[in-house]
Backbone as JSON, one array per atom type, in Angstrom:
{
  "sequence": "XXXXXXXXXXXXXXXXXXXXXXXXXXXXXXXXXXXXXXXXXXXXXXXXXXXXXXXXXXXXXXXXXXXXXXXXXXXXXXXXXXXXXXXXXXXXXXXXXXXXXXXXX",
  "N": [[-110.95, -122.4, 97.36], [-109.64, -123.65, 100.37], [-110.8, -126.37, 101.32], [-113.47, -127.93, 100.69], [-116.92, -128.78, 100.69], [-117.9, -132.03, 102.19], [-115.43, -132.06, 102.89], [-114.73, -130.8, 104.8], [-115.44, -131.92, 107.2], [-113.91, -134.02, 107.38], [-111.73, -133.58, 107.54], [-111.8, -131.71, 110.06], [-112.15, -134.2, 111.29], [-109.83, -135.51, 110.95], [-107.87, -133.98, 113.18], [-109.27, -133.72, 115.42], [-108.95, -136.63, 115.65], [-105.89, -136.84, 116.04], [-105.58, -135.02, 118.8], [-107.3, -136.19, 120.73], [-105.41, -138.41, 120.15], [-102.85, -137.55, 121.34], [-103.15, -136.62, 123.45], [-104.14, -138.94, 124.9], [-101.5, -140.37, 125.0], [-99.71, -138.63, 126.41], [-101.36, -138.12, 129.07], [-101.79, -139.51, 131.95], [-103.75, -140.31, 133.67], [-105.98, -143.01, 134.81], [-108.65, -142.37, 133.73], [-108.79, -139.46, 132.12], [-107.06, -140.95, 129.8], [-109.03, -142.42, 129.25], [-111.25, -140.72, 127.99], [-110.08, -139.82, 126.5], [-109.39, -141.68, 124.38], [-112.23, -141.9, 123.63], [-112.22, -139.39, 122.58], [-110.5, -140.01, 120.26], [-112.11, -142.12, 118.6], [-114.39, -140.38, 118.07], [-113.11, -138.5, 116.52], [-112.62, -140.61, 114.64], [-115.14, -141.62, 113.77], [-116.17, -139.21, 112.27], [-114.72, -138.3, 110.4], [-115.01, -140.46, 108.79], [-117.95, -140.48, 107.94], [-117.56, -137.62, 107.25], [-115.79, -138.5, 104.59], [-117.36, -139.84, 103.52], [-119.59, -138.71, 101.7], [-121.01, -137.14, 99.48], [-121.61, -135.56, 95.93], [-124.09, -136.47, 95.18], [-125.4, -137.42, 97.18], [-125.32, -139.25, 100.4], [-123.18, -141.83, 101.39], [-124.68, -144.8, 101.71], [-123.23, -146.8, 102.69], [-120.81, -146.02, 104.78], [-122.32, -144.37, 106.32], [-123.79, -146.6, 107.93], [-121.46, -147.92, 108.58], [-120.31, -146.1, 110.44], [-122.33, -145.96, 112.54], [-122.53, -148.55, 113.65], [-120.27, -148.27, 114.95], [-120.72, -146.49, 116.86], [-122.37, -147.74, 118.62], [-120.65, -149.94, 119.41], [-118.15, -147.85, 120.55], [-119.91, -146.94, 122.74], [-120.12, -149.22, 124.14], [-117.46, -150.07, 124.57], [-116.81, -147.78, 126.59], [-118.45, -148.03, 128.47], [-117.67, -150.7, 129.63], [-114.81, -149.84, 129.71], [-115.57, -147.64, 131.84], [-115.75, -149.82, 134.22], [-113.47, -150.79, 134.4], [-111.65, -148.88, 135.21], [-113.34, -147.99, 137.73], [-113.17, -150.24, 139.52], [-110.29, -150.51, 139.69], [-109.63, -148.14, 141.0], [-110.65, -148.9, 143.13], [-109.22, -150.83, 144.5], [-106.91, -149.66, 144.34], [-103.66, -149.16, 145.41], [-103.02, -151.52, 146.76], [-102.45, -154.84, 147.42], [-103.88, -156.65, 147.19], [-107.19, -158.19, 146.71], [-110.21, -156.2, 146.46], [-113.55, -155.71, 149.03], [-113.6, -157.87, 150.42], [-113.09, -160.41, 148.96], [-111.84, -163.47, 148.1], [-108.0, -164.12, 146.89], [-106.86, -165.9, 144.32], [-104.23, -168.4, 143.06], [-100.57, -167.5, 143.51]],
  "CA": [[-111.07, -122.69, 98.77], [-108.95, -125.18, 100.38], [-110.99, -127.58, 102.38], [-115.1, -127.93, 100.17], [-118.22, -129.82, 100.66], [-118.07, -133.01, 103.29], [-113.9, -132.82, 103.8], [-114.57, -129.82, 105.95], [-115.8, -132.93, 108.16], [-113.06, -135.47, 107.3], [-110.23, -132.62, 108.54], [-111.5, -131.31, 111.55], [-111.95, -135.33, 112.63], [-108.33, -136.03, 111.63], [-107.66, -132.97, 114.2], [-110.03, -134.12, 116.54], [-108.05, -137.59, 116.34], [-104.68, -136.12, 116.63], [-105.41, -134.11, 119.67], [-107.24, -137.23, 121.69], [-104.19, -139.5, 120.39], [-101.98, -136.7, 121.73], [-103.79, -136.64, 124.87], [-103.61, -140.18, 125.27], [-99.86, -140.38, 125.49], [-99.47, -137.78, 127.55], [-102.03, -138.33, 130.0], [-101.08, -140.64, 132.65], [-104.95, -140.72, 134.26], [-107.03, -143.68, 133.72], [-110.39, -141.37, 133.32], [-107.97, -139.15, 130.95], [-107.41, -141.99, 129.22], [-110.64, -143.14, 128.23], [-111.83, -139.78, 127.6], [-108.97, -139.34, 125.12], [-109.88, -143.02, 123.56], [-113.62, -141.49, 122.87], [-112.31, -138.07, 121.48], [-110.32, -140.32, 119.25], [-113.22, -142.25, 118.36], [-114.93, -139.68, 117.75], [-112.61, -138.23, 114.96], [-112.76, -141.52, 113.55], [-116.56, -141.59, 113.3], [-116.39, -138.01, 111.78], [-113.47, -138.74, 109.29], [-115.71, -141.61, 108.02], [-119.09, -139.56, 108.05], [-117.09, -136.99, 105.79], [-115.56, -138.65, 103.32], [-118.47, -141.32, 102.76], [-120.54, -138.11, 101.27], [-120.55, -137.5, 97.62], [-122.53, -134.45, 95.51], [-125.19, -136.82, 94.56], [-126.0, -137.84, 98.96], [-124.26, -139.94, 101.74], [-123.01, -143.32, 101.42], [-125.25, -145.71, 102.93], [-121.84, -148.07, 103.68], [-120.06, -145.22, 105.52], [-123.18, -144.31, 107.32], [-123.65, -147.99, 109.0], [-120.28, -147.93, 109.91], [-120.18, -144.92, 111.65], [-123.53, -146.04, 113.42], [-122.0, -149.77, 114.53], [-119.24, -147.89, 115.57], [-120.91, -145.84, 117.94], [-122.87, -148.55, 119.29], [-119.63, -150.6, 120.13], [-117.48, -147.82, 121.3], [-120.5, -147.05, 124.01], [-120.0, -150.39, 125.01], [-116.51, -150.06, 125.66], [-116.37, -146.9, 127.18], [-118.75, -148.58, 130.04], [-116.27, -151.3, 130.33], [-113.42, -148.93, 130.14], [-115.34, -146.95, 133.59], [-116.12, -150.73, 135.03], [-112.13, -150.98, 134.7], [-111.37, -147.55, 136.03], [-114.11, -148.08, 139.01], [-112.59, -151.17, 140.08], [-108.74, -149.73, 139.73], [-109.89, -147.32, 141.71], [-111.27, -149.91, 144.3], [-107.77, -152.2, 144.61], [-106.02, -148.79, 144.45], [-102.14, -149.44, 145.36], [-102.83, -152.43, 147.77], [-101.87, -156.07, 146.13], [-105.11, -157.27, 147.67], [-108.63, -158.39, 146.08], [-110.96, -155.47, 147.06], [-114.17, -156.11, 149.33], [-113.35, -159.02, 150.92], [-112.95, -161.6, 148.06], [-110.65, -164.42, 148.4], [-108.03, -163.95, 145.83], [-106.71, -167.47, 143.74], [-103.08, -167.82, 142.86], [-99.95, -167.5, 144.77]],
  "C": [[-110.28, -123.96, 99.09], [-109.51, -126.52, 100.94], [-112.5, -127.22, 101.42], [-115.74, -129.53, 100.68], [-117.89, -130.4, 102.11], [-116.27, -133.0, 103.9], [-113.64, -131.42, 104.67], [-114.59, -131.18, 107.13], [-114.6, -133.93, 108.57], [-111.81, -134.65, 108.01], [-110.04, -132.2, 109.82], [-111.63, -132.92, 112.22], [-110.63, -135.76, 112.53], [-107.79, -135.24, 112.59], [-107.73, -133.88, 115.15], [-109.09, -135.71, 117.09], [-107.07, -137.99, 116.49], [-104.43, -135.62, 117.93], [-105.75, -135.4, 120.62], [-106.24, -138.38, 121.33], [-103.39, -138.57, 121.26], [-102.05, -137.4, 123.23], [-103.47, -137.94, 125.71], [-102.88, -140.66, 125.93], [-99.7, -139.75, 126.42], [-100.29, -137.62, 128.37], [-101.7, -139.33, 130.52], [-102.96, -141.17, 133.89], [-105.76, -141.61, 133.96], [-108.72, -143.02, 132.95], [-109.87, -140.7, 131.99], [-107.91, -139.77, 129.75], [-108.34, -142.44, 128.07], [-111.46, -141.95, 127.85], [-111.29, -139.25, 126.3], [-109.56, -140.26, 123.86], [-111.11, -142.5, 122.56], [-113.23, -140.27, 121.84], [-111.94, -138.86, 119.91], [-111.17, -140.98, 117.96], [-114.06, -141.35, 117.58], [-114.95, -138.81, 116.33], [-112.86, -138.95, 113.82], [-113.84, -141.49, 112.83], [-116.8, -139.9, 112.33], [-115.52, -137.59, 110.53], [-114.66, -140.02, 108.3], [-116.98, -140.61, 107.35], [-118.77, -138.57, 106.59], [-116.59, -137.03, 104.67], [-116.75, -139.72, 102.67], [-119.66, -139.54, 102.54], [-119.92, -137.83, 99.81], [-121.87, -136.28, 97.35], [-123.96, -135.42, 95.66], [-126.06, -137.94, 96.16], [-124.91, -138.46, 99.55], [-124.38, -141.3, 101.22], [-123.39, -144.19, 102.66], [-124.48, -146.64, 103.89], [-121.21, -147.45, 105.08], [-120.86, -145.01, 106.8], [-123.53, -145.34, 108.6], [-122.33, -148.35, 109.44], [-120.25, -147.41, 110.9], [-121.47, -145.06, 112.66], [-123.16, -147.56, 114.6], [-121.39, -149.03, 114.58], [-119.57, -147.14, 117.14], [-121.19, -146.42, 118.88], [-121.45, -149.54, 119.97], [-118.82, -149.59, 120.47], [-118.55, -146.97, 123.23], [-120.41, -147.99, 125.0], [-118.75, -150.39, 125.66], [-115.86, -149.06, 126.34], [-117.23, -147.73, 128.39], [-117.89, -150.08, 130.68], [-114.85, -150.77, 130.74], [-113.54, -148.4, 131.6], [-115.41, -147.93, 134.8], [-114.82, -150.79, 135.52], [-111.96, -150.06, 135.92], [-111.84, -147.84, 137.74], [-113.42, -148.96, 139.65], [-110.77, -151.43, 140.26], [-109.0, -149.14, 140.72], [-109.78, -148.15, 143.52], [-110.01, -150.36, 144.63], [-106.79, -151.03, 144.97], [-104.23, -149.21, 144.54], [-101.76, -150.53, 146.13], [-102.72, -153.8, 146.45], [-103.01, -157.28, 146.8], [-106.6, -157.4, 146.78], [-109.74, -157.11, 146.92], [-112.38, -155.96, 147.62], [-114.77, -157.72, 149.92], [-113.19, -160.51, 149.88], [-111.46, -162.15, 148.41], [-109.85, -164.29, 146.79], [-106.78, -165.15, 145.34], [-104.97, -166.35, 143.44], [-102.05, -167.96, 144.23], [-99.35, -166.03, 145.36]]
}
């Protein structure tokens, strides 16, 4: 067989983070974007996951990575939509949105 055990896991996430790098590039949307960022993410955490297993169980190291990992890229996917939201807001004008005074010349 060509792919056994845990690197069924480790292949489909280098896929998985091939297709959201792909995406990436060639997406020009900020939402796009950050949706791509997570898929990639996602591979990563699933690439780790599968090779940190072994006949004899899971590697406790691999495991707490892939667990801080998740926990920080939650965090910056809600900064990534704070960005987005507030892109959104300013849109194509060269103005501070919602009346703020904005510093600078």
């Amino acid at each position: 067989m060509l792919v056994e055990g845990g690197h069924v896991f480790a292949v489909t996430g280098a896929v998985l983070a091939g297709l959201g790098f792909y995406s990436f590039l060639v997406k020009r949307h900020p939402i796009r974007q950050l949706l791509a960022a997570n898929v990639v993410g996602a591979g990563v955490f699933l690439m780790l996951g599968g090779l940190g297993r072994s006949p004899g169980g899971a590697d406790p190291f691999a495991q707490a990575l892939v667990i801080t990992g998740i926990v920080i890229a939650v965090a910056l996917s809600a900064l990534g939509a704070a960005m987005v939201v507030r892109l959104a807001a300013c849109g194509d004008k060269d103005e501070a949105p919602l009346g703020e005074k904005r510093e600078g010349p």
